[in-house]
N, CA and C atoms as an extended XYZ file, in Angstrom:
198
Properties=species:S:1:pos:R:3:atomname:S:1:resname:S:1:resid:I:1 pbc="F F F"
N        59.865        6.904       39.783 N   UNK     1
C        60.151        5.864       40.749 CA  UNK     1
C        61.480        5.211       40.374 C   UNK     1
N        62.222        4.670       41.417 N   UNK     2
C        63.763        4.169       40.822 CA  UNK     2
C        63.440        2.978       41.018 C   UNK     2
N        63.384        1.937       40.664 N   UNK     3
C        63.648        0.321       40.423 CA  UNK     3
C        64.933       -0.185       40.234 C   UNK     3
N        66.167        0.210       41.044 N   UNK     4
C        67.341        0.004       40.790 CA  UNK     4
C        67.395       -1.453       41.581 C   UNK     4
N        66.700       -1.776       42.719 N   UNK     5
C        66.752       -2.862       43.573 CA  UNK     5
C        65.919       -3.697       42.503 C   UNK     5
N        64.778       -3.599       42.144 N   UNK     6
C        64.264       -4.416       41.132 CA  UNK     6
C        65.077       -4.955       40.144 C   UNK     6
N        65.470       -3.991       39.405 N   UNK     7
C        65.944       -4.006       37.962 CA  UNK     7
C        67.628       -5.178       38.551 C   UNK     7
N        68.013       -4.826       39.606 N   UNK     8
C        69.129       -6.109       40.518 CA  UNK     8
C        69.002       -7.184       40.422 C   UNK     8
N        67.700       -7.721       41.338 N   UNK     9
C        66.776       -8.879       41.050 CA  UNK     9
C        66.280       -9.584       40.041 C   UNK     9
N        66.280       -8.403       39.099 N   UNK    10
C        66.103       -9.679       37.900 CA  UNK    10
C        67.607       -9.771       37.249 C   UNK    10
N        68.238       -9.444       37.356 N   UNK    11
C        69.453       -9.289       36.810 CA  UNK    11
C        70.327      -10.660       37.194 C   UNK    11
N        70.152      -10.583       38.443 N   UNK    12
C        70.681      -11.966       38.994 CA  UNK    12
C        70.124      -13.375       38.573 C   UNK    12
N        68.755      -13.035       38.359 N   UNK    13
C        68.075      -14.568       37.704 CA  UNK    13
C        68.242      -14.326       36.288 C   UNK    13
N        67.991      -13.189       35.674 N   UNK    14
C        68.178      -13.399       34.054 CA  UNK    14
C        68.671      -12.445       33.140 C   UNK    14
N        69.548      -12.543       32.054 N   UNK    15
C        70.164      -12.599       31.802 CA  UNK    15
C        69.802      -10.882       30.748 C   UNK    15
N        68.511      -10.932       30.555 N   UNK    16
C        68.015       -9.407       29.458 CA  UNK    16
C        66.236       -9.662       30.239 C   UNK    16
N        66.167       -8.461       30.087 N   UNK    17
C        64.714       -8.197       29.709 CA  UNK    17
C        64.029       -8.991       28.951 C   UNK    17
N        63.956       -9.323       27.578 N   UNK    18
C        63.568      -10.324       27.383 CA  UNK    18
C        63.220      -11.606       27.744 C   UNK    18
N        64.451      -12.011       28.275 N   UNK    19
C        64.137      -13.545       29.277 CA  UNK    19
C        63.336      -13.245       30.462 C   UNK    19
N        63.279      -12.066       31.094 N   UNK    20
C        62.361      -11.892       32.084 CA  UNK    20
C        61.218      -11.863       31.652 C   UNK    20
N        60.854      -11.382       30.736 N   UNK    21
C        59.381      -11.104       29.690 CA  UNK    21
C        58.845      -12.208       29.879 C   UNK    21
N        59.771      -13.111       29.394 N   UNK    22
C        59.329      -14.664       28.582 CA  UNK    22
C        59.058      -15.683       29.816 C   UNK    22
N        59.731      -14.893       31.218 N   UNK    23
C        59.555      -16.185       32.150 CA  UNK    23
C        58.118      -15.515       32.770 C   UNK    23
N        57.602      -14.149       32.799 N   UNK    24
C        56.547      -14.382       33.267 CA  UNK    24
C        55.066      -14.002       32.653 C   UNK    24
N        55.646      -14.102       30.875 N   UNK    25
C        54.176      -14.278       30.045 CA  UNK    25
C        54.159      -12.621       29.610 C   UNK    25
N        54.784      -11.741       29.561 N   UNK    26
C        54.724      -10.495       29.346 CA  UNK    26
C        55.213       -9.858       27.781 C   UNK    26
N        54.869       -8.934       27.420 N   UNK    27
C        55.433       -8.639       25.939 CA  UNK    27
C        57.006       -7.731       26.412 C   UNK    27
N        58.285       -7.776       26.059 N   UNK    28
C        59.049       -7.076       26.413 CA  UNK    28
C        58.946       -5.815       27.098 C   UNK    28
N        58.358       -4.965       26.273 N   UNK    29
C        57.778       -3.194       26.409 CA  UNK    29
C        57.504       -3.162       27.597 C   UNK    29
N        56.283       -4.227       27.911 N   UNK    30
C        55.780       -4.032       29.752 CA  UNK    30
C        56.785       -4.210       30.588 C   UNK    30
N        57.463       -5.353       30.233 N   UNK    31
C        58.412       -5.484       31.577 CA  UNK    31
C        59.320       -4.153       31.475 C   UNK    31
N        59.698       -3.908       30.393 N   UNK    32
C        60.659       -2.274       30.425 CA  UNK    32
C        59.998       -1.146       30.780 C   UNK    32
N        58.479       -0.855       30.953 N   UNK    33
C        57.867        0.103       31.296 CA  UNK    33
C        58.050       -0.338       33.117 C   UNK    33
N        58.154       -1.716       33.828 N   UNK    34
C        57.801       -2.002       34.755 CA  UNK    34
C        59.064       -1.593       35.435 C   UNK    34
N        60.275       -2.269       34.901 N   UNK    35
C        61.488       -1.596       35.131 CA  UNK    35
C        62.041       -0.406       35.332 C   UNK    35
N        61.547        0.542       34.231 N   UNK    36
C        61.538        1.666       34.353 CA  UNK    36
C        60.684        2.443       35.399 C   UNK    36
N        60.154        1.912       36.059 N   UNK    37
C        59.301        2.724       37.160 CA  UNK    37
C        57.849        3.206       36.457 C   UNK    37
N        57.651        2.831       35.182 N   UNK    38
C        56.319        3.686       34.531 CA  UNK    38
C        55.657        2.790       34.860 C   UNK    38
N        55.744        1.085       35.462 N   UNK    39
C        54.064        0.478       35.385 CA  UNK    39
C        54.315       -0.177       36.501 C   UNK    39
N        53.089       -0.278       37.277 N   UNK    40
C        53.540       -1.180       38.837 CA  UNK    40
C        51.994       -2.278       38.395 C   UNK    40
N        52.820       -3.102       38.356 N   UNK    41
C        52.379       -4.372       38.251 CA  UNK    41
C        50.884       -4.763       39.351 C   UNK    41
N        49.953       -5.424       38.708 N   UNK    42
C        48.980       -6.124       39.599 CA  UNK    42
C        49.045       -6.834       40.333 C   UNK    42
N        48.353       -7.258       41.483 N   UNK    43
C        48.637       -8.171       42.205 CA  UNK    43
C        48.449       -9.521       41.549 C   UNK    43
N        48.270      -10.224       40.750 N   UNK    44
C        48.222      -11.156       39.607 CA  UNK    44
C        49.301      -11.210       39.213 C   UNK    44
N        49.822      -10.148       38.901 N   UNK    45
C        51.001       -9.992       37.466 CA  UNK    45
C        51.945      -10.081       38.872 C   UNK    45
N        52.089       -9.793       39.835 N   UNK    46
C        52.919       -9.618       41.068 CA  UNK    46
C        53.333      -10.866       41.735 C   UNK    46
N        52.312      -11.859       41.531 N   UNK    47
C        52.739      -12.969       41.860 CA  UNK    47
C        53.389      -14.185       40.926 C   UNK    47
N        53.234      -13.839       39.220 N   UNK    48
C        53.969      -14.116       38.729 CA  UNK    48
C        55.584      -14.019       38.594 C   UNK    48
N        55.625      -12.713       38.866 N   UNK    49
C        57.261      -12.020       38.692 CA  UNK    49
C        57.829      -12.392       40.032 C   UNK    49
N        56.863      -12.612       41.571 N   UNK    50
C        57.746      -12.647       42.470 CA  UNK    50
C        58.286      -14.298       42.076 C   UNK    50
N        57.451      -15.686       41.227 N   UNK    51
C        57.590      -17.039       41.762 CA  UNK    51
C        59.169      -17.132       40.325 C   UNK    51
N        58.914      -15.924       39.522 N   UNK    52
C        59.907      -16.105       38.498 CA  UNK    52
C        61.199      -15.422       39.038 C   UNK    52
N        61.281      -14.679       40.124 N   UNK    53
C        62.147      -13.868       40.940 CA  UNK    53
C        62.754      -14.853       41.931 C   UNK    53
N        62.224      -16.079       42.358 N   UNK    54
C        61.950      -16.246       43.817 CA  UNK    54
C        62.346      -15.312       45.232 C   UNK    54
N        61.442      -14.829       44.656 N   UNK    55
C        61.512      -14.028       45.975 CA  UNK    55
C        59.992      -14.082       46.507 C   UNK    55
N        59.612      -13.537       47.839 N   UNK    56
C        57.786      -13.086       48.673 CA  UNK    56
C        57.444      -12.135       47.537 C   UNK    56
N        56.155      -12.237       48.148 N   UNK    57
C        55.402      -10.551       47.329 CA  UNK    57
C        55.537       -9.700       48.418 C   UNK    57
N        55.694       -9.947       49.329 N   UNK    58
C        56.047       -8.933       50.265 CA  UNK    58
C        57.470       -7.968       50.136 C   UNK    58
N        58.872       -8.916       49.553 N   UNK    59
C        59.920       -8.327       49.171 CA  UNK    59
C        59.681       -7.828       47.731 C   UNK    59
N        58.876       -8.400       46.850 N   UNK    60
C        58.790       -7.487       45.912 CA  UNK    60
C        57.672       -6.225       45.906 C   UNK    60
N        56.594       -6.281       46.871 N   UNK    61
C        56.232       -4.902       46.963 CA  UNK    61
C        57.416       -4.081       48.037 C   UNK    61
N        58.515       -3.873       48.551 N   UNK    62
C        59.427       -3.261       49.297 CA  UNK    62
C        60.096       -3.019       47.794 C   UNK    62
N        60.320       -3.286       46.714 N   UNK    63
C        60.858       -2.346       45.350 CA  UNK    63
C        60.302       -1.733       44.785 C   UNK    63
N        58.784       -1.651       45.053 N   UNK    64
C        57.484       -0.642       44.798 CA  UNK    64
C        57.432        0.729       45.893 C   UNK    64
N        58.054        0.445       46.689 N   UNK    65
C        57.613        1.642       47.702 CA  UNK    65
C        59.066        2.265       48.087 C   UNK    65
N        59.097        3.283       48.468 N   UNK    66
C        60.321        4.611       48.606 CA  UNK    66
C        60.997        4.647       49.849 C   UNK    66
């Protein structure tokens, strides 16, 4: 899966992976597996990353799908 629009989005709010980790309670690894296209997030974990994104969950499931 490509997460290039994702991996954008957080880019613009923060600054590494790490700080994304840290803003929505995650251990680094996950968010880099999530980034990387290996883990698609729960709808739980989905509404964390969209309120730390600000963005809908609706625009962040459109970086889940092809």
């Amino acid at each position: 899966m490509d997460n290039t629009k994702l991996r954008k989005a957080v880019r613009k709010k923060f600054n590494t992976d790490a700080e994304f980790s840290l803003a929505i309670g995650w251990v680094p690894q996950k968010a880099h597996k999530m980034l990387s296209g290996i883990y698609i997030p729960k709808l739980s974990e989905a509404k964390k990353i969209s309120q730390a994104l600000g963005i809908s969950l609706d625009e962040l499931a459109n970086f889940f799908t092809q």
